[in-house]
ZAMARGU-4260 file (C-alpha; in steps of 0.2 Angstrom, whole numbers, plus 5000, padded with zeros to 4 digits):
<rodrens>
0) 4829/5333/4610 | 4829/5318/4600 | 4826/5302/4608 | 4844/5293/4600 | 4851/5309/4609
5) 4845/5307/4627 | 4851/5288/4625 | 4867/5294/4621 | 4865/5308/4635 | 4861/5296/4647
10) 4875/5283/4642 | 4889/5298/4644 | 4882/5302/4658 | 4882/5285/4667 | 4901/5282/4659
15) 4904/5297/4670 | 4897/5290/4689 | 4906/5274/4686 | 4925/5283/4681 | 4922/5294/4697
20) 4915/5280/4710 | 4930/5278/4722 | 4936/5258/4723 | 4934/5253/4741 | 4949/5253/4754
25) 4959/5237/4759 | 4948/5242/4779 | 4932/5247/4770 | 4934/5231/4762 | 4939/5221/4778
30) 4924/5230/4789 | 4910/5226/4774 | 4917/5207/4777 | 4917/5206/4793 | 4900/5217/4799
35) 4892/5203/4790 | 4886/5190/4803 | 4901/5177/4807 | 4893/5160/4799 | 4895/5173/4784
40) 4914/5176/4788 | 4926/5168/4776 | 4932/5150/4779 | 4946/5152/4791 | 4964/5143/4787
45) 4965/5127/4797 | 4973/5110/4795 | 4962/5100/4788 | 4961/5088/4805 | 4953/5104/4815
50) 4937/5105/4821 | 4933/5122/4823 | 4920/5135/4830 | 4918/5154/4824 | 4924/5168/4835
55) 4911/5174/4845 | 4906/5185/4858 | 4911/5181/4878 | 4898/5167/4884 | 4886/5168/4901
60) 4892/5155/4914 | 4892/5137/4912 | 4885/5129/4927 | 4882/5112/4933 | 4864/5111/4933
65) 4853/5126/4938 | 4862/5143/4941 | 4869/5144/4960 | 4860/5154/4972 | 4867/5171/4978
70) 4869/5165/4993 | 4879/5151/4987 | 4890/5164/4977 | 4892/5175/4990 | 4900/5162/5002
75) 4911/5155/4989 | 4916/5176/4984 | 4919/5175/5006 | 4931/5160/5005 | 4939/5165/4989
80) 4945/5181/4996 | 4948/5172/5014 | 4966/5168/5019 | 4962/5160/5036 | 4961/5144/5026
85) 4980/5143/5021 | 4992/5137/5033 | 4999/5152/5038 | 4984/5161/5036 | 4992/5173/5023
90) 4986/5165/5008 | 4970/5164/4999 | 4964/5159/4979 | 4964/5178/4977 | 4985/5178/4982
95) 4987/5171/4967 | 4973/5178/4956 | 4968/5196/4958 | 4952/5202/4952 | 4962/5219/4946
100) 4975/5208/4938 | 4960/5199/4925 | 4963/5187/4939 | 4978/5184/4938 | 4995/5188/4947
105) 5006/5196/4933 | 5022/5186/4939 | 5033/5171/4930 | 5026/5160/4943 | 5017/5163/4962
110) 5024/5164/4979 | 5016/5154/4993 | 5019/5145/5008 | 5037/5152/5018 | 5038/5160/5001
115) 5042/5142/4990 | 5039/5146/4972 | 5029/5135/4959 | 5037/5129/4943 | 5020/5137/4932
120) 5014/5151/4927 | 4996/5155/4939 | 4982/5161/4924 | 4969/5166/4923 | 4954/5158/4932
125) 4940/5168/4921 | 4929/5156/4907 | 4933/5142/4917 | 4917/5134/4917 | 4919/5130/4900
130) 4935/5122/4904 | 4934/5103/4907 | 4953/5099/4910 | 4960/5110/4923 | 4979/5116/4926
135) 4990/5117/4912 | 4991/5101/4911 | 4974/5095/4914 | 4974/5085/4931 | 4961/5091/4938
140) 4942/5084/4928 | 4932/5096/4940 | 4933/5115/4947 | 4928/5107/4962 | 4945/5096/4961
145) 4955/5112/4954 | 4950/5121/4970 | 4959/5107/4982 | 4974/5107/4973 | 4982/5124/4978
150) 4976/5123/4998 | 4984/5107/4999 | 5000/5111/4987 | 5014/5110/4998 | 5022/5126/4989
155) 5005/5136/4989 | 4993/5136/5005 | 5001/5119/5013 | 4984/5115/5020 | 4975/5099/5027
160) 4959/5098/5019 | 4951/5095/5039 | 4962/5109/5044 | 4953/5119/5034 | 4936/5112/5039
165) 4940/5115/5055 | 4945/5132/5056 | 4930/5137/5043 | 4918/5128/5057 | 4925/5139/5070
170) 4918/5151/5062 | 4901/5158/5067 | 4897/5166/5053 | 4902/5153/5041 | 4891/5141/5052
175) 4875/5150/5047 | 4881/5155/5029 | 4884/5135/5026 | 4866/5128/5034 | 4859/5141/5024
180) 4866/5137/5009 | 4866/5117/5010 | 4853/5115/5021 | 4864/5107/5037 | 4872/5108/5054
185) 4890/5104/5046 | 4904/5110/5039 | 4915/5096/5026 | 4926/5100/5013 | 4915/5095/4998
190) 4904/5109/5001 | 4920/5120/5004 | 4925/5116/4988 | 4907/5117/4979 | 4905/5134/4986
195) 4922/5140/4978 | 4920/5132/4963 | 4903/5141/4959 | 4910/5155/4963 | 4922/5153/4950
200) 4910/5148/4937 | 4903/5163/4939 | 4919/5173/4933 | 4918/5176/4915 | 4929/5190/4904
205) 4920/5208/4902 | 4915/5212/4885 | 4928/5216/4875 | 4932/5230/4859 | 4930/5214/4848
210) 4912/5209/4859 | 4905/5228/4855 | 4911/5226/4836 | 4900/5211/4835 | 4885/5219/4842
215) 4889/5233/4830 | 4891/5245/4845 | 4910/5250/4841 | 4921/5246/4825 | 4939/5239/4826
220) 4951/5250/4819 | 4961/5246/4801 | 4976/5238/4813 | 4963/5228/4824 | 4953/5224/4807
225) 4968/5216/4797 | 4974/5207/4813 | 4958/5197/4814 | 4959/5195/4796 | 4976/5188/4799
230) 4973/5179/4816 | 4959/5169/4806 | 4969/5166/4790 | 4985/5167/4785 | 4992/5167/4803
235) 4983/5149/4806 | 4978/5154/4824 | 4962/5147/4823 | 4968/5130/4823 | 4970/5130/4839
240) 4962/5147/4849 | 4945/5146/4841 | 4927/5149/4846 | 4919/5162/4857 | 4935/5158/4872
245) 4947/5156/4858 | 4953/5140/4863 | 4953/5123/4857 | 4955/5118/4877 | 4968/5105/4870
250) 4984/5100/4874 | 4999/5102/4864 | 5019/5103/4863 | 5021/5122/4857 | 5044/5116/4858
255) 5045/5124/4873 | 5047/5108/4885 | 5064/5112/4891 | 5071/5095/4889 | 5085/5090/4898
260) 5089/5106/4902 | 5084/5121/4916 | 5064/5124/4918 | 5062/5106/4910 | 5040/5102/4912
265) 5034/5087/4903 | 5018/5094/4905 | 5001/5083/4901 | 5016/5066/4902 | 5015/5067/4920
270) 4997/5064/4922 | 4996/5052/4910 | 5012/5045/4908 | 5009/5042/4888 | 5025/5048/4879
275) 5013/5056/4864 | 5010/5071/4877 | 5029/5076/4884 | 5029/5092/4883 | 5009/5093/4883
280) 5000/5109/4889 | 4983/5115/4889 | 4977/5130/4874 | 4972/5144/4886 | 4959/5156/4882
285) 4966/5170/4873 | 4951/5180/4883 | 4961/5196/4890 | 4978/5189/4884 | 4987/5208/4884
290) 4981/5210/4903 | 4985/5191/4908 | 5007/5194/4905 | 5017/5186/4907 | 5013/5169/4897
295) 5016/5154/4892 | 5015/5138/4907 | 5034/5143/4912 | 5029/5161/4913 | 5045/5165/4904
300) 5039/5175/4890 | 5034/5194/4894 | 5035/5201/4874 | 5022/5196/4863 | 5030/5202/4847
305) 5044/5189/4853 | 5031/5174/4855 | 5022/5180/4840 | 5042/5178/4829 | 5042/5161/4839
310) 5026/5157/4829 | 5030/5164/4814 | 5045/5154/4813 | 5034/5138/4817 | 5042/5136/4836
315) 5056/5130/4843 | 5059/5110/4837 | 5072/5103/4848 | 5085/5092/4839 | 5092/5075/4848
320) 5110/5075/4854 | 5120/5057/4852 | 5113/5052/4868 | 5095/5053/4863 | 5095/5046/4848
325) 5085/5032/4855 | 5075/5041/4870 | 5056/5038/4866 | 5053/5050/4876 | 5060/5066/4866
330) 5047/5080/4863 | 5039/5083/4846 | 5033/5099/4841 | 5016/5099/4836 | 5015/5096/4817
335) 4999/5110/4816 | 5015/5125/4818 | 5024/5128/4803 | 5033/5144/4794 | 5022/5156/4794
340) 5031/5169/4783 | 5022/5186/4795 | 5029/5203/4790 | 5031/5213/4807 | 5018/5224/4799
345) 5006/5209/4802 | 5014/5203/4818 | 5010/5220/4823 | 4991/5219/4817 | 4989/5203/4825
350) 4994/5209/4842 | 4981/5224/4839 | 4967/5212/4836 | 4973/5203/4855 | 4971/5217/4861
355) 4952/5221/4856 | 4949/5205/4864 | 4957/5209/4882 | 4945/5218/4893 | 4946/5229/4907
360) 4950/5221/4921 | 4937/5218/4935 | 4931/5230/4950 | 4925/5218/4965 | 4920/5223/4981
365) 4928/5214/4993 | 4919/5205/5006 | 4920/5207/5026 | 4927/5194/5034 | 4914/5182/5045
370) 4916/5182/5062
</rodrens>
């Protein structure tokens, strides 16, 4: 065979592998993206006034200084789970946030002392050592401060901080598991608080669908795929629930204040009594967010295809009626939410992806009580 023919043998041949190579799928595509490592992932869609961190995998504990001892963990796990501290001694942190419930409680808002009810929505208290601002609207600057606030709350535990000291000192057992831990004969609130807080710290999410997909352990489904395509472009999530906790930890007006009206929350405002944050709440984590229902600060949402319309429709902007024409004090919507134009194909994807970031919920062994 002639050379001039094997060329032309190998040309029609070649012509033949490249008419039969398949073109890759709109997943295969998708999964080639995004098994690449995530400083290789595609610019997501933000405004351009965001600073913003990649997805990643659930971060180790934040702590302040050296990691906590068990000990000290295992007395903060005791006074956690302990509802002697409350006033009627039916209450304690895990009333309102149940290990089997991602730490939460699953209701619009909690019940607590003589069975009062709260205007917020209890959430979860996992990844909160990441969290510098506490409660949705960020009056608490410590977990230590966090952890005062419901025992004291007249419509939670009710509970004078020395009561609590006192009856924790009666205690036999907390008497040796304190001078162990902080070296000391006594009991104050501080170290109460300290010891809970640590406790908390500890709490992160389990690895997720989404955490094995980035270890390349497991792969995200066509649904889950496009949803986190969608979550970090087109849908504009990342503008505010970024990073490995997805969430700015910010506060912002999502339209949902309420003014004037029934279930009216000024949020951030009434810490800080600056009219730029009526109507202000913190980003939570969207950590677990299909285990963590029902949402929003008001609790009042329950559907997640509903609050994913609300978005798509750039939330609710409240318009002023003749008699607040001149209140300064009207929420604004945030400017970062606009139309979003989100097929309920893509709603539907979007939600998938939520949920190969929500884990199973967590299996704690409870502790005895001390004696």
């Amino acid at each position: 065979m002639s050379n001039i023919l094997k060329g032309f043998l190998l040309i029609f041949i070649s012509s033949l592998t490249i008419g039969c190579k398949e073109e890759l799928t709109e997943y295969q595509k998708l999964d080639k993206l995004y098994s690449q490592d995530p400083s290789k992932w595609p610019t997501p869609t933000v405004d351009s006034t965001i600073v913003w961190q990649e997805l990643g995998m659930v971060p180790k504990p934040k702590y302040n200084g050296k990691k906590p001892s068990k000990a000290m963990l295992a007395l903060g796990k005791q006074l956690f789970f302990d509802n002697r501290i409350s006033q009627t001694k039916q209450f304690s942190c895990a009333s309102c946030h149940h290990p089997d419930q991602n730490f939460t409680d699953n209701r619009r808002v909690s019940s607590g002392f003589e069975f009062k009810q709260g205007k917020r929505n209890a959430p979860t208290i996992l990844n909160l050592s990441y969290v510098d601002h506490l409660f949705w609207d960020g009056r608490a600057n410590s977990l230590e401060a966090q952890v005062l606030g419901p025992i004291q709350n007249p419509v939670e535990m009710n509970t004078p901080l020395d009561t609590v000291v006192a009856r924790v000192s009666e205690i036999k057992g907390y008497r040796k598991a304190f001078k162990k831990v902080f070296k000391k004969n006594t009991i104050d609130i501080n170290d109460i608080a300290v010891a809970i807080a640590n406790y908390e710290r500890s709490l992160v999410s389990r690895p997720s669908k989404f955490d094995y997909y980035l270890k390349k352990k497991r792969k995200l489904n066509e649904s889950e795929l496009r949803g986190l395509h969608l979550f970090r472009t087109k849908a504009k999530c990342m503008n505010c629930h970024n990073g490995p906790l997805l969430t700015d930890n910010k506060f912002h007006n999502l339209g949902l204040t309420y003014y004037g009206r029934k279930y009216e929350d000024l949020g951030r405002y009434e810490v800080t009594k600056k009219a730029e944050d009526i109507g202000k709440f913190r980003t939570p984590s969207l950590r677990d967010v299909m285990r963590t229902r029902p949402w929003m600060h008001n609790g009042l949402f329950d559907n997640m295809t509903g609050i994913l319309n609300m978005y798509n429709m750039g939330m609710p902007r409240p318009k002023r009626k003749k008699n607040q024409l001149n209140d300064s004090l009207f929420p604004q919507t945030s400017k970062l939410l606009t139309k979003l134009e989100l097929s309920k194909d893509e709603i539907q994807d979007i939600i998938a992806f939520l949920h190969s970031i929500s884990s199973p919920s967590y299996r704690v062994k409870l502790p005895k009580k001390l004696q």
